[in-house]
C-alpha positions in Angstrom: 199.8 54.1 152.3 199.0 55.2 148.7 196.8 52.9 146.7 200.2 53.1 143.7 202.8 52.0 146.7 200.1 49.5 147.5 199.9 47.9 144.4 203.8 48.0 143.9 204.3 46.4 146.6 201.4 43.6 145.9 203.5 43.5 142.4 206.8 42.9 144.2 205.3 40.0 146.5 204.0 38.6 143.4 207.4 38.9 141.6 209.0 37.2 144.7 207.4 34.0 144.3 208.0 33.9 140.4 211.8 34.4 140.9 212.0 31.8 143.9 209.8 28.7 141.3 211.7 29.7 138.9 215.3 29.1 140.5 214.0 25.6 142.0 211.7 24.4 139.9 214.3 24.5 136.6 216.9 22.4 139.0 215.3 19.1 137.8 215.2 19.9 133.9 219.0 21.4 133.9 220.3 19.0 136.4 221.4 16.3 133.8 223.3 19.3 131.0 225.2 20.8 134.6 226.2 16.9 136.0 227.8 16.8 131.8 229.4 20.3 131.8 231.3 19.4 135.0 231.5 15.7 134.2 230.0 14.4 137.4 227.6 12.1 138.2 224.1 13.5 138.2 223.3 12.4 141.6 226.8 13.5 143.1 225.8 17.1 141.4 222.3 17.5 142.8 224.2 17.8 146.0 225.6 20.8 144.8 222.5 22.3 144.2 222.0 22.5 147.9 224.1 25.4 147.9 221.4 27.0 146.0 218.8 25.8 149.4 221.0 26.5 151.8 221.5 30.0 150.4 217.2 30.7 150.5 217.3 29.3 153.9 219.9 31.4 155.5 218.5 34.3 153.9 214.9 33.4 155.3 216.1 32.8 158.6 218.3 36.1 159.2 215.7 38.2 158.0 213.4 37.6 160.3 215.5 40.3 162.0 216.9 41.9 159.8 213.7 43.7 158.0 213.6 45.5 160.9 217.5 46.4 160.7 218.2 47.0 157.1 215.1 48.5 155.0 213.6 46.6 152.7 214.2 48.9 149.8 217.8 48.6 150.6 217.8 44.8 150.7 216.2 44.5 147.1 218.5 46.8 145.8 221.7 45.1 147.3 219.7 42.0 145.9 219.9 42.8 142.7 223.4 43.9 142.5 223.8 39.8 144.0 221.9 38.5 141.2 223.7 40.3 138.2 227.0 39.3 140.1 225.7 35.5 140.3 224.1 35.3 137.0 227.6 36.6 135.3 229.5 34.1 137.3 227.6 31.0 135.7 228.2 32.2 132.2 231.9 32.3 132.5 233.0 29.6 135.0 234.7 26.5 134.7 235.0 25.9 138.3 232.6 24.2 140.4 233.6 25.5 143.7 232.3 28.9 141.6 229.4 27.4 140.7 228.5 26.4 143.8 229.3 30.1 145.8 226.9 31.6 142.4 224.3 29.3 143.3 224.4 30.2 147.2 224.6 33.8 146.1 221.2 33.5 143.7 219.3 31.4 147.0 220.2 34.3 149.0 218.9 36.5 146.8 215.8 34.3 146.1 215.2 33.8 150.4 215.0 37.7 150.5 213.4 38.4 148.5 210.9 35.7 149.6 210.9 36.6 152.8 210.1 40.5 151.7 207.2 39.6 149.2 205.6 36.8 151.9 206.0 39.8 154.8 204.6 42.3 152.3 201.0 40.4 151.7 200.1 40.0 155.4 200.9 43.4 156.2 199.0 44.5 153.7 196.1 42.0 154.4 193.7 40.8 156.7 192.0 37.6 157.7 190.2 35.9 155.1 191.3 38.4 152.6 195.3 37.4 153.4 194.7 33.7 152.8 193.4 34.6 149.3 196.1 37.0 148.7 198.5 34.9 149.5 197.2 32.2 147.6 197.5 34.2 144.3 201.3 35.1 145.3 202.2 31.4 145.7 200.0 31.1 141.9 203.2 33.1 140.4 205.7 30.2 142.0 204.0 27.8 139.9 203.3 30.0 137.1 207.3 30.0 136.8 207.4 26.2 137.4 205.1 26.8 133.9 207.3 28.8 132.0 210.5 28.2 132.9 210.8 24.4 132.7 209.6 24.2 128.9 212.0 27.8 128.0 214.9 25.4 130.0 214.3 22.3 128.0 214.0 24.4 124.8 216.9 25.7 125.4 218.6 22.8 126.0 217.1 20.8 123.0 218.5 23.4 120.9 222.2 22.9 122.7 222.4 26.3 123.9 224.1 27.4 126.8 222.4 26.0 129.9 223.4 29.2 131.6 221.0 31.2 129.4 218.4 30.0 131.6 219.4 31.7 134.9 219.8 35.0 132.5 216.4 34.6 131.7 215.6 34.0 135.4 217.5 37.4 136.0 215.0 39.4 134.0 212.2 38.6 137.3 214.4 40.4 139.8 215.5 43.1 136.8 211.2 44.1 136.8 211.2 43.6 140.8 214.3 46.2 140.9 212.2 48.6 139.1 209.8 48.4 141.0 211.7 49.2 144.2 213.0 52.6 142.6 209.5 53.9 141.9 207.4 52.9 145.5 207.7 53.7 148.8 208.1 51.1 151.7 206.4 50.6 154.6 208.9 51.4 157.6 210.0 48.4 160.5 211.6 48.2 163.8 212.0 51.4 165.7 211.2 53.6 162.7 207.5 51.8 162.6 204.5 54.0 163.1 203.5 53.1 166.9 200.1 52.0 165.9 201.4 49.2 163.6 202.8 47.6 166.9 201.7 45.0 168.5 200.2 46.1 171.6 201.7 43.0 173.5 203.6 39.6 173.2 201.7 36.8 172.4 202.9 32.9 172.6 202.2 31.2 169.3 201.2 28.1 171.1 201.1 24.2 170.2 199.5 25.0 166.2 202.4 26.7 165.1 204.9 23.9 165.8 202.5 21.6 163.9 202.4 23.9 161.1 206.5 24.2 161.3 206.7 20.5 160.8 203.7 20.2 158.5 205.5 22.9 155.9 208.8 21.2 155.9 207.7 17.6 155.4 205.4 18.9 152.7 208.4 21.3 150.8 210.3 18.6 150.8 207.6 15.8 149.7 206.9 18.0 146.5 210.7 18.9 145.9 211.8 15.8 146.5 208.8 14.4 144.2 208.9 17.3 141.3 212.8 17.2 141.3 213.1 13.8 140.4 210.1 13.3 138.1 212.0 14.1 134.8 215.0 11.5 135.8 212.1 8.8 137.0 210.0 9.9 133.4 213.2 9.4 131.2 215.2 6.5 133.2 212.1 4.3 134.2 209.7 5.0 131.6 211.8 6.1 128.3 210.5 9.0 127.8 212.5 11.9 126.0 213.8 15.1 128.2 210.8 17.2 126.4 208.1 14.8 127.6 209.8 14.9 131.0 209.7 18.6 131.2 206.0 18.3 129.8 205.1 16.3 133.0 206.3 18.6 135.4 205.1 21.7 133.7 201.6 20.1 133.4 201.8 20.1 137.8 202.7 23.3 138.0 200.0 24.2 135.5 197.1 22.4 137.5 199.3 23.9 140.6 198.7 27.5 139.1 195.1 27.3 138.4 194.4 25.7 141.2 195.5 28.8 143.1 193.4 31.0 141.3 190.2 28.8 142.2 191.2 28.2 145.9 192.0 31.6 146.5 188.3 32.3 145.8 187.4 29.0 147.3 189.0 29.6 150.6 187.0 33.1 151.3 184.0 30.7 152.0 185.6 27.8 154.3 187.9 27.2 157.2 191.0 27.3 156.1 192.3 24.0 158.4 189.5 21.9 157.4 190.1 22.2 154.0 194.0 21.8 154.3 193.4 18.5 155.7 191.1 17.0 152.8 193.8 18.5 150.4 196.9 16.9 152.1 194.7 13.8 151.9 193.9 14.0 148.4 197.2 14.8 147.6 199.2 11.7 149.2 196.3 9.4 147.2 197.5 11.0 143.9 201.1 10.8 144.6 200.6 7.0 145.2 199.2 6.5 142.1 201.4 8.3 140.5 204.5 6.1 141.4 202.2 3.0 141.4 201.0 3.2 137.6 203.4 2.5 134.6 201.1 4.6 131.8 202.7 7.2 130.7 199.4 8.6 129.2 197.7 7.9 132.2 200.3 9.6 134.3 199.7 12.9 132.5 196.1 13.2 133.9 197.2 11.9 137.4 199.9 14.7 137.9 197.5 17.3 136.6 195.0 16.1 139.5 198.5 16.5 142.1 199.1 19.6 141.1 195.6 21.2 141.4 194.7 19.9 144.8 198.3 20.3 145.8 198.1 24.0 144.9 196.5 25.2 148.5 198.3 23.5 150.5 201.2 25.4 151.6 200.0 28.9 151.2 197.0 27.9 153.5 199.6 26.7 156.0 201.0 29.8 155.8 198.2 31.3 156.7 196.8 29.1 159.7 200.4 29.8 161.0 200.0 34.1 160.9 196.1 33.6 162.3 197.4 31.5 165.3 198.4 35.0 166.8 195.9 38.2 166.6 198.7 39.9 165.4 201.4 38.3 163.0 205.0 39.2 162.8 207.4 39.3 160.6 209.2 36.7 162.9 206.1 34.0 163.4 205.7 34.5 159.1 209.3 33.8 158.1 210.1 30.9 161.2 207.2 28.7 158.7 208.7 29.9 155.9 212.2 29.0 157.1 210.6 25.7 158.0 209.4 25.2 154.7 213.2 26.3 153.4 214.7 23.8 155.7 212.2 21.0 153.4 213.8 23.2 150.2 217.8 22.9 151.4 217.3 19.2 152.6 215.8 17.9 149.2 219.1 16.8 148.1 220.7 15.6 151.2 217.4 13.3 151.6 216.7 12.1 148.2 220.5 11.8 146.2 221.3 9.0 148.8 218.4 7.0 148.3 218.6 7.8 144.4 221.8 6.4 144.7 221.1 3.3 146.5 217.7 2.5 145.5 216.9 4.2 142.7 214.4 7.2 141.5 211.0 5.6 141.7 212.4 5.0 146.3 212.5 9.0 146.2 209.5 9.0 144.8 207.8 6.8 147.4 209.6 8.5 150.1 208.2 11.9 149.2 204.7 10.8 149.5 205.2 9.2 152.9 206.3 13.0 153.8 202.5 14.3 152.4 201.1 12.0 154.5 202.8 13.1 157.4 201.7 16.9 156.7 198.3 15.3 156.7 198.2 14.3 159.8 199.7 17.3 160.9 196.6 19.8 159.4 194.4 17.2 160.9 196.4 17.0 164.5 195.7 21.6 163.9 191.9 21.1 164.5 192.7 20.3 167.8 194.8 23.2 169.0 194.0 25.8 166.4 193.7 29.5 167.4 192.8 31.0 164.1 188.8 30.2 165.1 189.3 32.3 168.0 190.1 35.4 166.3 187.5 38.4 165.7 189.4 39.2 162.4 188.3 35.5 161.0 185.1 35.2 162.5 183.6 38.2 162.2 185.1 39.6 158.7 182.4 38.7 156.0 183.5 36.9 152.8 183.7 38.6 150.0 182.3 37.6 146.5 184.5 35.6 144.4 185.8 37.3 141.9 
């Protein structure tokens, strides 16, 4: 492969991630202006958004198979035909059965190109070297969660169209499009170079369903958490929509540096080891987050969630492609549909208890679920394969850069 494809294709991953944070992440800022537009009740209307999960789910789950069916190119180009289809559908319904099928269509979109841009970075990568990689991909999900919910409560300060926001969203997959025309691919199923074959079948073993489990509970902890936060921030502690946006831009800040640092962190330790004292730290922070009534003080306490948070599920990721000596396409996207099944259930889970216990229950609920993926990364060191593996233990680190 040609170093130009190479780095398209490292561009596209990258892209992937910014289009998926940005689709989810806004979900909590615009929630409230949607709920008005359609005159429902905000917490019957984050139900709909599920269509929006369901749709990155599905997508995750069939293509699995299907990048070795369709070819990639193909899918990103169908993909963004979908988006421009979706995206003009919000700005001219009325309907919110419409609503709904454009929100499906833009998580279907979102899930493959998800699922292309995750597959992309360990195929491209090795060992230590695809945990760091990875680690800066994930960096541009929270570099959306960054932008996007300060341009979506700008926007809506301003009372413009709330539908402007996916547009801007649309320019993402508009650069990833581009992208596709220019590079060239590299080639799956039967049309795959023999030696990029796996040479036999390997069982994944007793890690991966812990890492399965772990990256569900932990999606939906910080969905369920990050989701809510502006609601909790405005209903609870009267603070104003901007300040409320503030707070969960400030986590995906910390989130986004703290991708940049572990990336170069990571070259140097075990990956599992390290998961487990960040799940830890995380479900601390999370407590006292929902325990302490300062708004000032809360600023500093999500920043802290954020950064140590930032690892977390990337890393996961990663334990979960190591557990075999060769990854798949298949073993990658079965923990990212896990994680997707945590994304589409955020909803289902948390408007209930919204409902009939109010925000700050959510809240508490999602940090029971980060301390349940700690005890998954610690129940890893157990049955972990990733130790095992010539690529990890012999492959020298390299120099932070």
């Amino acid at each position: 492969m040609s170093n130009p494809d190479r780095i398209g294709l490292t561009w596209i991953s990258f892209l992937s991630y910014a289009l998926t944070g940005s689709l989810v992440i806004v979900t909590g800022v615009v929630m409230g202006d949607i709920a008005h537009y359609f005159h429902r009740p905000v917490s019957e209307m984050s139900n709909t958004f599920t269509f929006l999960n369901s749709g990155i789910l599905v997508a995750i789950f069939l293509n699995a198979w299907l990048m070795e069916i369709v070819p990639l190119k193909r899918q990103l180009i169908f993909g963004f035909i979908l988006m421009l289809l979706a995206v003009t559908g919000l700005a001219f319904t009325h309907s919110l059965a419409l609503f709904s099928l454009c929100m499906f269509v833009l998580g279907v979109v979102s899930g493959i190109t998800m699922s292309i841009g995750t597959f992309l970075i360990t195929h491209l990568y090795d060992g230590r070297q695809r945990g760091a990689r990875l680690l800066f991909t994930d960096s541009f999900f929270s570099m959306a969660g960054t932008l996007f919910p300060f341009l979506a409560a700008w926007i809506l300060a301003h009372s413009l169209p709330w539908f402007l926001v996916y547009g801007f969203i649309g320019l993402i997959y508009l650069a990833i499009f581009i992208l596709t025309l220019s590079i060239n691919f590299p080639q799956l199923g039967k049309t795959a170079p023999k030696e990029n074959l796996p040479e036999q079948k390997e069982s994944w073993g007793v890690g991966v369903a812990l890492l399965a489990i772990a990256a569900l509970c932990y999606i939906l902890g910080q969905l369920g958490f990050i989701s809510w936060v502006p609601q909790y921030a405005n209903s609870n502690l009267h603070m104003d929509m901007l300040q409320a946006g503030g707070l969960v831009s400030s986590f995906w800040t910390a989130y986004m540096v703290g991708m940049w640092v572990f990336s170069a962190i990571l070259r140097f330790f075990d990956p599992q080891r390290i998961v487990t004292v960040l799940a830890l730290l995380a479900t601390v922070l999370m407590y006292w987050f929902i325990t302490n009534g300062n708004p000032a003080m809360l600023q500093w306490i999500i920043l802290a969630l954020g950064f140590v948070s930032s690892a977390i599920y990337t890393t996961i990721i990663t334990l979960g492609s190591l557990q075999t000596k060769v990854s798949s396409p298949k073993l990658v996207n079965f923990i990212l549909t896990c994680g997707t099944v945590g994304t589409m259930l955020t909803f289902i889970v948390t408007a209930p208890i919204v409902s009939h216990y109010g925000v700050q229950m959510a809240l508490k609920t999602a940090n029971c679920l980060y301390a349940v993926v700690f005890l998954m990364c610690l129940l890893l060191g157990f049955v972990t394969r990733h130790r095992s593996h010539s690529t990890w233990k012999q492959e020298a680190p390299e120099p932070a850069s």
